[in-house]
BAKOL-365850 format. One record per residue (C-alpha): residue number from 1; residue in one letter; chain; x negated, y negated, z. Coordinates in nm, 3 decimals, decimal comma. Example, Ala and Ser with C-alpha at 12.3 -4.5 7.8 and 13.67 -1.06 7.14 Angstrom:
<roros>
RORO sepa sedo lumba       u       v       w
RORO    1    A     A  -1,230   0,450   0,780
RORO    2    S     A  -1,367   0,106   0,714
</roros>
This chain:
<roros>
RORO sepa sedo lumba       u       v       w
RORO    1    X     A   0,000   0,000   0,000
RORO    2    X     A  -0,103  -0,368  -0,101
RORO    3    X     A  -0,077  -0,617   0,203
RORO    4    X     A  -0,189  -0,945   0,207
RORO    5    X     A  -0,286  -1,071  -0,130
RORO    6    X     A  -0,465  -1,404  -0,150
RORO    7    X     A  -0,400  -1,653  -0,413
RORO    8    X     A  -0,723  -1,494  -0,581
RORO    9    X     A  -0,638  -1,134  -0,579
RORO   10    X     A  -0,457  -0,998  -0,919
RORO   11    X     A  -0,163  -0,828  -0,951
RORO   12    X     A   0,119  -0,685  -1,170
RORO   13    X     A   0,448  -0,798  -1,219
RORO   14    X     A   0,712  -0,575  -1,324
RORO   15    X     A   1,057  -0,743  -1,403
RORO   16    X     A   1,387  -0,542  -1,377
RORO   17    X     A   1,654  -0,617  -1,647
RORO   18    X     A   1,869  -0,318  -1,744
RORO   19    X     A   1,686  -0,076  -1,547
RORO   20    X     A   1,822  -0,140  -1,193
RORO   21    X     A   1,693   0,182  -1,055
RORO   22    X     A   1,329   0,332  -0,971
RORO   23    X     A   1,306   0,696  -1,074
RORO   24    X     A   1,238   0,784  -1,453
RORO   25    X     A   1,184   0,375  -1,542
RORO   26    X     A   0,907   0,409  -1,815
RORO   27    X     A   0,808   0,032  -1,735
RORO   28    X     A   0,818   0,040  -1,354
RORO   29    X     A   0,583   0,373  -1,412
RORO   30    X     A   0,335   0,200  -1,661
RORO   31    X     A   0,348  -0,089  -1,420
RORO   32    X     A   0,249   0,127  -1,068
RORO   33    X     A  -0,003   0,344  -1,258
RORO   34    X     A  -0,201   0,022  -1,381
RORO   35    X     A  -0,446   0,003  -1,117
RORO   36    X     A  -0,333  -0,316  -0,946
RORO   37    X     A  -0,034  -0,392  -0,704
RORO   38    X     A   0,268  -0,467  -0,866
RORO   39    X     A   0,540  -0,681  -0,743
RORO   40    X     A   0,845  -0,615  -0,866
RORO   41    X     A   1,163  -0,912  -0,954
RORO   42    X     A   1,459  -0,964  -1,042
RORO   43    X     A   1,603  -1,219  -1,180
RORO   44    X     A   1,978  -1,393  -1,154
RORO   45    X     A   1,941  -1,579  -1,453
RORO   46    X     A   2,133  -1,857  -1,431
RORO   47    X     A   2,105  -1,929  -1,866
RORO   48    X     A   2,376  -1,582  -1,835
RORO   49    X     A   2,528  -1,702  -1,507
RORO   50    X     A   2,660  -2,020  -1,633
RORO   51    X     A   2,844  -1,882  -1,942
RORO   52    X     A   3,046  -1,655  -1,751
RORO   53    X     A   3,359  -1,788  -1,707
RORO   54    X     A   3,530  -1,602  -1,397
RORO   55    X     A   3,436  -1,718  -1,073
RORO   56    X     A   3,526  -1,314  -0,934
RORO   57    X     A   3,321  -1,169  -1,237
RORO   58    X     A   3,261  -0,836  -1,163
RORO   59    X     A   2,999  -0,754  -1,320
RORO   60    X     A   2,799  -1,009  -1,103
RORO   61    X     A   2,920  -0,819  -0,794
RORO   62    X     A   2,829  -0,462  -0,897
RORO   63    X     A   2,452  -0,633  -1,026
RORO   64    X     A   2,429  -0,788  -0,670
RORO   65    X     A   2,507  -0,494  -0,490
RORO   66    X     A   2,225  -0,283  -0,752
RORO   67    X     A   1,993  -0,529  -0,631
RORO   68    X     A   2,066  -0,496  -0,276
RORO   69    X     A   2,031  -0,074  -0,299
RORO   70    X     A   1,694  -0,140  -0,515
RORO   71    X     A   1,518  -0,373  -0,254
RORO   72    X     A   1,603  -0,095  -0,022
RORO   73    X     A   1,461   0,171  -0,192
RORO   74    X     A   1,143  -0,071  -0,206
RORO   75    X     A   1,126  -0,174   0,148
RORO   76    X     A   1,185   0,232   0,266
RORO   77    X     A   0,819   0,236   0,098
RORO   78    X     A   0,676  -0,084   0,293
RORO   79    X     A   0,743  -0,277  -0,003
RORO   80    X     A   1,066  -0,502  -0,141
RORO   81    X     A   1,149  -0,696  -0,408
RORO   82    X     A   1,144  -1,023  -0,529
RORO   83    X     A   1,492  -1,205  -0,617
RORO   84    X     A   1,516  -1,516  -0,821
RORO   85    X     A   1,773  -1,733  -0,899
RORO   86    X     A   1,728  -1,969  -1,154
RORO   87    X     A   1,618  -1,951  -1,543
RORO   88    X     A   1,343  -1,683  -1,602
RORO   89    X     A   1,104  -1,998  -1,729
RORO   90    X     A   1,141  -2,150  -1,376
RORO   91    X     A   1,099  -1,820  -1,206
RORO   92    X     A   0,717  -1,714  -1,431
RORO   93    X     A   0,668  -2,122  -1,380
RORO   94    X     A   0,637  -2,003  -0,966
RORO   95    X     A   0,495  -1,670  -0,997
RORO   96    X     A   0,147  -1,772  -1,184
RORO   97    X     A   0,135  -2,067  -0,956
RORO   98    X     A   0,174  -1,820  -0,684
RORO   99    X     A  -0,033  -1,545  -0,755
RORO  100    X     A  -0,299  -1,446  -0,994
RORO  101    X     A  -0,094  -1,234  -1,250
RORO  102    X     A  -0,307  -1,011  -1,510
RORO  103    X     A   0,007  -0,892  -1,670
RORO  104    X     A   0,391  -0,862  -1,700
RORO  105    X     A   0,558  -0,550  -1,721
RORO  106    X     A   0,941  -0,496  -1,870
RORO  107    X     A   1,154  -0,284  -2,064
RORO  108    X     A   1,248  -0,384  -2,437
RORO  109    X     A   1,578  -0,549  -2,469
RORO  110    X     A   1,745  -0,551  -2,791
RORO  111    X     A   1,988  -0,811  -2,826
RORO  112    X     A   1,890  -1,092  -3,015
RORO  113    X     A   1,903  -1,339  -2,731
RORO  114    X     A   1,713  -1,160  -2,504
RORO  115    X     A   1,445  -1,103  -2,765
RORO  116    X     A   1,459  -1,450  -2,816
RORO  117    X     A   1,405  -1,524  -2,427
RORO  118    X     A   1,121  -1,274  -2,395
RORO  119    X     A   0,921  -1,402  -2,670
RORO  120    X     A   0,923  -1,735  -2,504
RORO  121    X     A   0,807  -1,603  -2,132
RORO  122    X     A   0,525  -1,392  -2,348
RORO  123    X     A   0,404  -1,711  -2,479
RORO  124    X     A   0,429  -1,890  -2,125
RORO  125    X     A   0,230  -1,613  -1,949
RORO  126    X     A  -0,004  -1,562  -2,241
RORO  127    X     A  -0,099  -1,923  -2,162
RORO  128    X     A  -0,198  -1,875  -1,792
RORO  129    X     A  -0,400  -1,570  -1,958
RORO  130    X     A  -0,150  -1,307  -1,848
RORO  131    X     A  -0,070  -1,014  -2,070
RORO  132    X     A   0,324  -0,936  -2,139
RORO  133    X     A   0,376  -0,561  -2,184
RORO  134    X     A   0,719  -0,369  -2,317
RORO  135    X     A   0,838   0,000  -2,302
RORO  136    X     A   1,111   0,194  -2,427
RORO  137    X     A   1,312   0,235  -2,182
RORO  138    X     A   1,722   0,234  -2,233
RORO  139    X     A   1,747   0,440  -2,556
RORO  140    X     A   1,572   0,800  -2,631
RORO  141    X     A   1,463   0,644  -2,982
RORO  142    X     A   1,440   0,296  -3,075
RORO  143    X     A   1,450   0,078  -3,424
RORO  144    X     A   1,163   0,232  -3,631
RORO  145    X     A   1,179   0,575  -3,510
RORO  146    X     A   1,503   0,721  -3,692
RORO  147    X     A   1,474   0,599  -4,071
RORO  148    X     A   1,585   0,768  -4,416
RORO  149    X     A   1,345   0,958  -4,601
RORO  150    X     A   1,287   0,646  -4,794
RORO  151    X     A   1,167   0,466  -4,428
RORO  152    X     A   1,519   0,239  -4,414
RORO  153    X     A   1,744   0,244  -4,151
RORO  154    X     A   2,083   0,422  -4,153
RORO  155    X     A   2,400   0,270  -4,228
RORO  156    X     A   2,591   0,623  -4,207
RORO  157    X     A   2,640   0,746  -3,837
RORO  158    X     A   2,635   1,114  -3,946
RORO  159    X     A   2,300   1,134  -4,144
RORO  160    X     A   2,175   0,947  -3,839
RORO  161    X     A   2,298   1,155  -3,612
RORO  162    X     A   2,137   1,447  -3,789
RORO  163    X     A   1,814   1,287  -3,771
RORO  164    X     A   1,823   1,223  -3,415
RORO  165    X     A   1,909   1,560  -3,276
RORO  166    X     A   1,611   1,712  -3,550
RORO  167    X     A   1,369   1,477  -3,394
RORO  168    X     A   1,544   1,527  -3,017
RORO  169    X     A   1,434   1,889  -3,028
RORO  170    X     A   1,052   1,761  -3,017
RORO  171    X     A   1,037   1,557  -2,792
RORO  172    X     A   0,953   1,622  -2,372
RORO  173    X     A   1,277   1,597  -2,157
RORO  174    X     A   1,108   1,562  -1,844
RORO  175    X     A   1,159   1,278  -1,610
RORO  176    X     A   0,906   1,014  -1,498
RORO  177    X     A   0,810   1,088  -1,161
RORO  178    X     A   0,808   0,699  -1,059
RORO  179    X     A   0,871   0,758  -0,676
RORO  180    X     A   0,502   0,911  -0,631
RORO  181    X     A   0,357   0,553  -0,750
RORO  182    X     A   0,545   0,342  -0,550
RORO  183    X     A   0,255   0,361  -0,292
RORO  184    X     A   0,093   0,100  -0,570
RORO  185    X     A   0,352  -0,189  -0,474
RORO  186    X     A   0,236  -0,440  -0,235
RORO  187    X     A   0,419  -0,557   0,085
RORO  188    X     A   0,640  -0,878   0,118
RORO  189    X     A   0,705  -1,023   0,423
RORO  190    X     A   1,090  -1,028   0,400
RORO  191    X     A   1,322  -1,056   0,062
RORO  192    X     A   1,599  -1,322   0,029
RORO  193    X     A   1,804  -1,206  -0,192
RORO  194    X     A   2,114  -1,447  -0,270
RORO  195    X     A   2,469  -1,404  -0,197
RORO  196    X     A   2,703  -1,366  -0,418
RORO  197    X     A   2,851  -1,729  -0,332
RORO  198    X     A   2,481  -1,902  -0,341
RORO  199    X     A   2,490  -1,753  -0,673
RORO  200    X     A   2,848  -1,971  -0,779
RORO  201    X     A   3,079  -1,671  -0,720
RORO  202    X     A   3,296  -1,496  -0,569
RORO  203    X     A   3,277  -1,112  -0,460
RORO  204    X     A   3,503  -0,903  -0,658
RORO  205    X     A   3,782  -0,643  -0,524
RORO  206    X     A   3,771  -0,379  -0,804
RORO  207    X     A   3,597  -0,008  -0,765
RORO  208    X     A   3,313   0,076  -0,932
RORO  209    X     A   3,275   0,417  -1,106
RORO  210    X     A   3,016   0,638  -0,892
RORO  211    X     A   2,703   0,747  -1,075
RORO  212    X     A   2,744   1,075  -1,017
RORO  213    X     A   2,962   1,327  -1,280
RORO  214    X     A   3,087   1,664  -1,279
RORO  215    X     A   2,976   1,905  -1,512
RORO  216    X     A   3,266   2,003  -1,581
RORO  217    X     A   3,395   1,701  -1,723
RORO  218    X     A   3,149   1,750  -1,941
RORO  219    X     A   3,167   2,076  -2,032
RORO  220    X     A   3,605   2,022  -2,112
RORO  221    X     A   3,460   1,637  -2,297
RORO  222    X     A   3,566   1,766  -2,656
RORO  223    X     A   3,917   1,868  -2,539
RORO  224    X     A   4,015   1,617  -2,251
RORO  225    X     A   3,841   1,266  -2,376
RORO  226    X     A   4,089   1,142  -2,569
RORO  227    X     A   4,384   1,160  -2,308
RORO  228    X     A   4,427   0,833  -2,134
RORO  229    X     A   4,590   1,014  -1,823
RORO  230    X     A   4,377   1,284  -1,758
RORO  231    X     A   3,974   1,224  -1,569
RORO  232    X     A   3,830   1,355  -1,905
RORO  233    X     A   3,512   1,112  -1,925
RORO  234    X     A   3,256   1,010  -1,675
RORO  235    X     A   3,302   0,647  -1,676
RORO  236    X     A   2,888   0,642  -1,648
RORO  237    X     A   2,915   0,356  -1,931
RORO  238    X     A   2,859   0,048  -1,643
RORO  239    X     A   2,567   0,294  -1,468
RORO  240    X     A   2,420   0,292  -1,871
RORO  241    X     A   2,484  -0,089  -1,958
RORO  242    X     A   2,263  -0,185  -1,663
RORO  243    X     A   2,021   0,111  -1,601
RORO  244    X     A   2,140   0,251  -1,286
RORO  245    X     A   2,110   0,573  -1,466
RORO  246    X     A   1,828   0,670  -1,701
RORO  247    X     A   1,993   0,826  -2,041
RORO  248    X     A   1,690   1,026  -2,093
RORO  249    X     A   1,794   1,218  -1,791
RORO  250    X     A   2,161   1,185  -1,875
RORO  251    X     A   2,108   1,352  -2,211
RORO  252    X     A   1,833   1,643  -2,091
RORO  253    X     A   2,132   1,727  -1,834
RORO  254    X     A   2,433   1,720  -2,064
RORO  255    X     A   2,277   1,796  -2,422
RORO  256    X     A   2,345   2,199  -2,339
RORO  257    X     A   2,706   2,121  -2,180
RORO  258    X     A   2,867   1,903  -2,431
RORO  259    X     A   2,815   1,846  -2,822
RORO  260    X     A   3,059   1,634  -2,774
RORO  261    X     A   2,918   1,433  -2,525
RORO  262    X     A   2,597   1,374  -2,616
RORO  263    X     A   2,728   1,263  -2,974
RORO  264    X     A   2,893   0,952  -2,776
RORO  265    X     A   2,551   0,930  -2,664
RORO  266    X     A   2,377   0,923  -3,024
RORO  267    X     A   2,675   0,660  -3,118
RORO  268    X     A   2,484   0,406  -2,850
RORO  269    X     A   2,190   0,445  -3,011
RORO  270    X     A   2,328   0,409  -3,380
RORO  271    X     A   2,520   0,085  -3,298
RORO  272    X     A   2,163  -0,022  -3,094
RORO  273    X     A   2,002   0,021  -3,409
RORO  274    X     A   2,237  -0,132  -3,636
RORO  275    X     A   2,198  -0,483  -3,431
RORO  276    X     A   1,819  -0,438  -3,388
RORO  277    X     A   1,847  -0,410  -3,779
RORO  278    X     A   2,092  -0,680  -3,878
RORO  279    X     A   2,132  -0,886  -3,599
RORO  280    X     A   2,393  -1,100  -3,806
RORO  281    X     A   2,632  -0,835  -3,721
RORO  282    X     A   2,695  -1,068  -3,381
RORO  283    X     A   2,913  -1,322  -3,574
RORO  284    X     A   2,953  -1,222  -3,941
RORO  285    X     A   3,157  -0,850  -4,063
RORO  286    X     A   2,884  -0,570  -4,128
RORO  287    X     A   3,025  -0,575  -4,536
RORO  288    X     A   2,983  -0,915  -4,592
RORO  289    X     A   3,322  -0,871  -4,805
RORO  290    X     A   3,518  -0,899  -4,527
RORO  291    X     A   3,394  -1,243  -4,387
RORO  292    X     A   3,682  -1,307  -4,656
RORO  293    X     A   3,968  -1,204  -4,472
RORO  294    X     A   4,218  -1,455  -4,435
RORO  295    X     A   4,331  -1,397  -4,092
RORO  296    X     A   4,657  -1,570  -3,932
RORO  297    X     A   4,497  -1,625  -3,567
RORO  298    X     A   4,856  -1,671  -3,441
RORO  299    X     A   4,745  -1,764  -3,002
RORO  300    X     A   5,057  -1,716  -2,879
RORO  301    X     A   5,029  -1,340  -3,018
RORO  302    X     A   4,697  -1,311  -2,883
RORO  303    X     A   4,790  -1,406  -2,561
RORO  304    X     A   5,046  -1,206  -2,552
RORO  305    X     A   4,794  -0,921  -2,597
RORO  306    X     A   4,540  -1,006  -2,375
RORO  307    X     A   4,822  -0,985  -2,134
RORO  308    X     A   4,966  -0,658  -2,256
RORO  309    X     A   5,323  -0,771  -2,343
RORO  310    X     A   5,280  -0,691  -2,733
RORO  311    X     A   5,592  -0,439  -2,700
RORO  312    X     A   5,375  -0,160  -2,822
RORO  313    X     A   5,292   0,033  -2,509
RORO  314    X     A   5,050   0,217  -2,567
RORO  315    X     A   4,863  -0,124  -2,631
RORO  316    X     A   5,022  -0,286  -2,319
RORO  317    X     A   4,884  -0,024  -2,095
RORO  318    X     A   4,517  -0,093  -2,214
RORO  319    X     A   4,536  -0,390  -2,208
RORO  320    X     A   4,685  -0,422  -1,859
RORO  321    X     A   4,416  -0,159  -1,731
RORO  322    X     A   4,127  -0,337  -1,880
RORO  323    X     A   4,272  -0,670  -1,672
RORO  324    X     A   4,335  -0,496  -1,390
RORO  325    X     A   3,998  -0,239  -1,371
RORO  326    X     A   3,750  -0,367  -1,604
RORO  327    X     A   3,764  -0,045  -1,777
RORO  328    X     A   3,995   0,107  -2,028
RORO  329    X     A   3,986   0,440  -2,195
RORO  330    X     A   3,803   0,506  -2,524
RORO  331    X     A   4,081   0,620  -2,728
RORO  332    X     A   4,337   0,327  -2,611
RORO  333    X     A   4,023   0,112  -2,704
RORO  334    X     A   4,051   0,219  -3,035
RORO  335    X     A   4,406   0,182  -3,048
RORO  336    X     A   4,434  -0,217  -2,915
RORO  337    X     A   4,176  -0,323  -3,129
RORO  338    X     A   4,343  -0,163  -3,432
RORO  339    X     A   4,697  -0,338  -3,388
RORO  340    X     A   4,527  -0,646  -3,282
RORO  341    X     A   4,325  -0,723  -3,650
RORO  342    X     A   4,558  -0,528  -3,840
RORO  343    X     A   4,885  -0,516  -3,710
RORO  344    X     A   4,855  -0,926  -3,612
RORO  345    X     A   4,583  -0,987  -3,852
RORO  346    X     A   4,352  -1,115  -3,549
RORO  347    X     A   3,984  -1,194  -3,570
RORO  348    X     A   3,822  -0,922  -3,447
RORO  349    X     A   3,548  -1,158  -3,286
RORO  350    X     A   3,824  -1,320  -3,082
RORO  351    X     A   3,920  -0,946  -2,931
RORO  352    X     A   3,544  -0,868  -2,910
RORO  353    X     A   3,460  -1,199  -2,692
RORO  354    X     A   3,762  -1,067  -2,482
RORO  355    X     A   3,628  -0,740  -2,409
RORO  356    X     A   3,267  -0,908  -2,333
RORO  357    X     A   3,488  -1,129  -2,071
RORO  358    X     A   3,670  -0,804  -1,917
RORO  359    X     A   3,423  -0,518  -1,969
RORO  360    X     A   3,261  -0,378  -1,675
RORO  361    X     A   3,063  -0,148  -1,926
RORO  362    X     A   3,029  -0,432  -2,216
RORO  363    X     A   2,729  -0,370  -2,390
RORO  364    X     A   2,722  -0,606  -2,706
RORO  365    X     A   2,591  -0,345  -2,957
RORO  366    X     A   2,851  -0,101  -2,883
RORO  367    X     A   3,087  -0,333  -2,830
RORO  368    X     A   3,051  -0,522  -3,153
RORO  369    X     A   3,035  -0,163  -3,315
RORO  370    X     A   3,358  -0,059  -3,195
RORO  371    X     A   3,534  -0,351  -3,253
RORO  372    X     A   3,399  -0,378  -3,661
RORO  373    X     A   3,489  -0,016  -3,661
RORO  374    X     A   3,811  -0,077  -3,589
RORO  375    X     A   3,863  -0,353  -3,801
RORO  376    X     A   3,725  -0,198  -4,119
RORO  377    X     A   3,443  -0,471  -4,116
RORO  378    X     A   3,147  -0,267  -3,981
RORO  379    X     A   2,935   0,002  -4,076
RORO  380    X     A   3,109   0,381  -4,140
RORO  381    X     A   3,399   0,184  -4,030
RORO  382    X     A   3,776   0,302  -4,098
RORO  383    X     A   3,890   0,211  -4,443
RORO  384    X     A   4,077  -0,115  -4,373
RORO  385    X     A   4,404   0,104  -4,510
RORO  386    X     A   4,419   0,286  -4,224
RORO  387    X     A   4,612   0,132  -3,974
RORO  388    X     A   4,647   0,297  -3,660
RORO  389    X     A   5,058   0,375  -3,560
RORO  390    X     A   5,075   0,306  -3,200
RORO  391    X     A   5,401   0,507  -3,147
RORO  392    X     A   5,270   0,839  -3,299
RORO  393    X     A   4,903   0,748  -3,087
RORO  394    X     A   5,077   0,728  -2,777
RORO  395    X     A   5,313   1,086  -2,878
RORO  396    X     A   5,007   1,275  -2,962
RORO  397    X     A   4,781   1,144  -2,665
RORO  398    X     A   5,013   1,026  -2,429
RORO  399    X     A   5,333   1,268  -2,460
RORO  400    X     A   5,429   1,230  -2,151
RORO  401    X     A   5,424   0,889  -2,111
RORO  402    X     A   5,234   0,944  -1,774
RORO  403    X     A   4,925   0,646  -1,893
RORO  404    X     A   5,176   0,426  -2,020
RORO  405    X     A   5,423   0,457  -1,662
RORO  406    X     A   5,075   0,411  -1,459
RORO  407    X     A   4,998   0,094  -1,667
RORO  408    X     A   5,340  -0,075  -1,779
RORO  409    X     A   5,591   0,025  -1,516
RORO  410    X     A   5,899  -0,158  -1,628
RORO  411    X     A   5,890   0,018  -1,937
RORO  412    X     A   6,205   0,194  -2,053
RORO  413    X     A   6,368  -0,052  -1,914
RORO  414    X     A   6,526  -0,419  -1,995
RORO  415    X     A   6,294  -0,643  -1,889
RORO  416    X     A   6,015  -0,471  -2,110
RORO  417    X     A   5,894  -0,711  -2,445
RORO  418    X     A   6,088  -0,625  -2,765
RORO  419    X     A   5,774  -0,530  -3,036
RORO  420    X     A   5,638  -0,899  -3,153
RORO  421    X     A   5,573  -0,728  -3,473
RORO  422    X     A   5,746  -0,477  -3,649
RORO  423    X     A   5,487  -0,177  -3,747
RORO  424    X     A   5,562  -0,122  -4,070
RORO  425    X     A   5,606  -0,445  -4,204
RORO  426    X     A   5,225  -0,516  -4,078
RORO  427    X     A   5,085  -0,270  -4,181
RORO  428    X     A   5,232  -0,383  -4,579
RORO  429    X     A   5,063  -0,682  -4,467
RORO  430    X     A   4,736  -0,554  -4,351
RORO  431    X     A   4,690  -0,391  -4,620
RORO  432    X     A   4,762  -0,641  -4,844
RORO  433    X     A   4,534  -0,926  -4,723
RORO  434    X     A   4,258  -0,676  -4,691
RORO  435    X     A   4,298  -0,575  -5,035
RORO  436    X     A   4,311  -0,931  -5,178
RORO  437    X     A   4,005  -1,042  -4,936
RORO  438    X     A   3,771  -0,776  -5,075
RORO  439    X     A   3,930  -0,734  -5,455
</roros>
């Protein structure tokens, strides 16, 4: 253990991001093993902070109470970690005036923002004459390492899939034993970590999925996922978004349970990929074609679905459990974002910036797959003459109506919305503007 450092003395920094958790964290590893003490931070940055809109944001909550269980695993060692809040500029700004830093240690980000913000701190620390180092850390295989035989990237999810389990099969599946290092962090003398209020919220009430999973969700995935009402999915995708869980490990322990699962798994990666790729994907359709689409935008509809009182119930019910949880089922996901570009002819950006508002689990490459999937705008997307049926959705995955009487419970009954579109008449008109948009 490290104690004491003088200004003069080097060390190692190693930043958590999306990797709020110690064992198998390929950074944190590179970081301990370096031959110098490493401190390792977090940051609240407030550049994210301040564009999030709800005082009770969730997310915040379940990050703050990561960062609480990670300083404890630190301090059981003797050690702790190191909690700013503030921009990540301000927070390098005090560490190399504090301390003698030799390098910085983190795990690649993908999204073009954060790229942006890490090439700017690489610069800063380069200046003081520290290194800035990056690993691999929250996808098996990255942009560059699953290409065509021609060396581009795929724009098919199947081919790419096929590539990935080939090269999966070569690789080691064994975990980083980080824990055995952590004798290579250095003491502090006391963390102050910030509340949730010092940080400009509030705590939140909702329930968190636990990390853990039962094999034998796993094992029943391919038969039980798409059924709102039954506990047919692990709900790990908040415990993935931010790192709490390592999907190396996640894969090495399901891969032999689940085809099924581990394809959702594979779909992460693809839509990962596809941003790292063509990063234009944040605000413009996939097929450029479709930036065409004269949608009708209509905000009293919208509202009306954010709130789930569309009439439709299948859609009501995920929308009202997405409001009420954070969280709403894969298949209903599929479904609401479906009626809401083509039965009301709504950007799908305007549905995607709602899920990033509501999503415990929004992750903005998967997210802004999904969404351009669903819309017919992004790659191996539905063909945009496909429009989902609610009614026969909610008969063949919800016969019972036991999702929809959890979700909407005055349905059936008077004071339930009539439809604020008839089905059949949008999806004529779905069809139609799509057809004339790319024509």
């Amino acid at each position: 253990m490290f104690v004491g450092l003088s200004r003069m003395e080097k060390i190692n920094v190693f930043w958590h991001r999306r990797d709020l958790r110690i064992q198998d964290n390929t950074g944190l590893y590179y970081a301990l093993t370096s031959e110098l003490p490493v401190l390792p931070i977090f940051i609240f940055d407030t550049n994210i902070l301040s564009k999030l809109e709800e005082q009770n944001d969730a997310r915040v909550t379940f990050i703050h109470e990561q960062i609480v269980k990670l300083n404890e695993e630190y301090s059981q060692k003797g050690s702790g970690l190191k909690v700013f809040n503030c921009t990540p500029e301000e927070a390098f700004n005090e560490l190399l005036d504090t301390y003698e830093i030799a390098g910085i240690y983190t795990n690649r980000d993908y999204e073009p923002e954060a790229i942006t913000r890490d090439s700017a701190i690489q610069e800063l620390v380069q200046q003081h004459g520290a290194e800035f180092y990056t690993f691999k850390d929250q996808v098996i295989f990255e942009k560059g390492e699953i290409l065509t035989d021609k060396g581009e990237p795929y724009k098919v999810f199947t081919p790419f899939k096929n590539k990935w389990l080939q090269k999966y099969k070569d690789i080691d599946h064994k975990s980083i034993d980080t824990q055995k290092h952590l004798k290579n962090t250095f003491q502090l003398k006391g963390t102050d970590i910030p509340t949730i209020e010092e940080l400009g919220f509030e705590p939140s009430e909702l329930t968190f999925p636990d990390k853990t999973y039962s094999e034998q969700i796993v094992e029943k995935y391919a038969d039980d996922r798409d059924f709102p009402a039954k506990k047919g999915t692990t709900r790990l995708g908040v415990h993935l978004r931010f790192g709490t869980i390592s999907v190396r490990e996640l894969a090495a322990q399901t891969s032999s349970l689940s085809e099924t699962y581990l394809s959702e798994l594979i779909w992460r990666e693809f839509y990962m990929m596809i941003l790292a790729y063509f990063p234009e994907v944040v605000d413009k359709a996939f097929k450029s074609k479709y930036d065409q689409i004269k949608w009708i935008n209509d905000e009293d509809q919208f509202i009306k679905w954010c709130e789930g009182k569309t009439g439709y119930p299948i859609v009501d019910a995920g929308m009202r459990e997405l409001n009420a949880t954070g969280y709403m089922h894969n298949r209903v996901r599929m479904v609401v974002s479906s009626f809401l570009t083509k039965h009301l002819l709504i950007d799908w950006r305007w549905g995607e910036r709602y899920f990033a508002k509501k999503l415990l689990d929004y992750e903005l490459a998967s997210n802004n797959g999904g969404w351009q999937w669903a819309a017919g705008t992004g790659t191996d997307a539905q063909p945009y003459f496909r429009v989902f049926n609610p009614k026969s959705q909610q008969e063949k995955f919800d016969p019972d109506y036991s999702y929809i009487k959890k979700w909407v419970p005055e349905f059936d009954t008077p004071k339930y919305p009539k439809p604020i579109v008839d089905h059949k008449q949008a999806r004529v008109r779905a069809i139609e503007t799509y057809k004339e948009a790319v024509s």
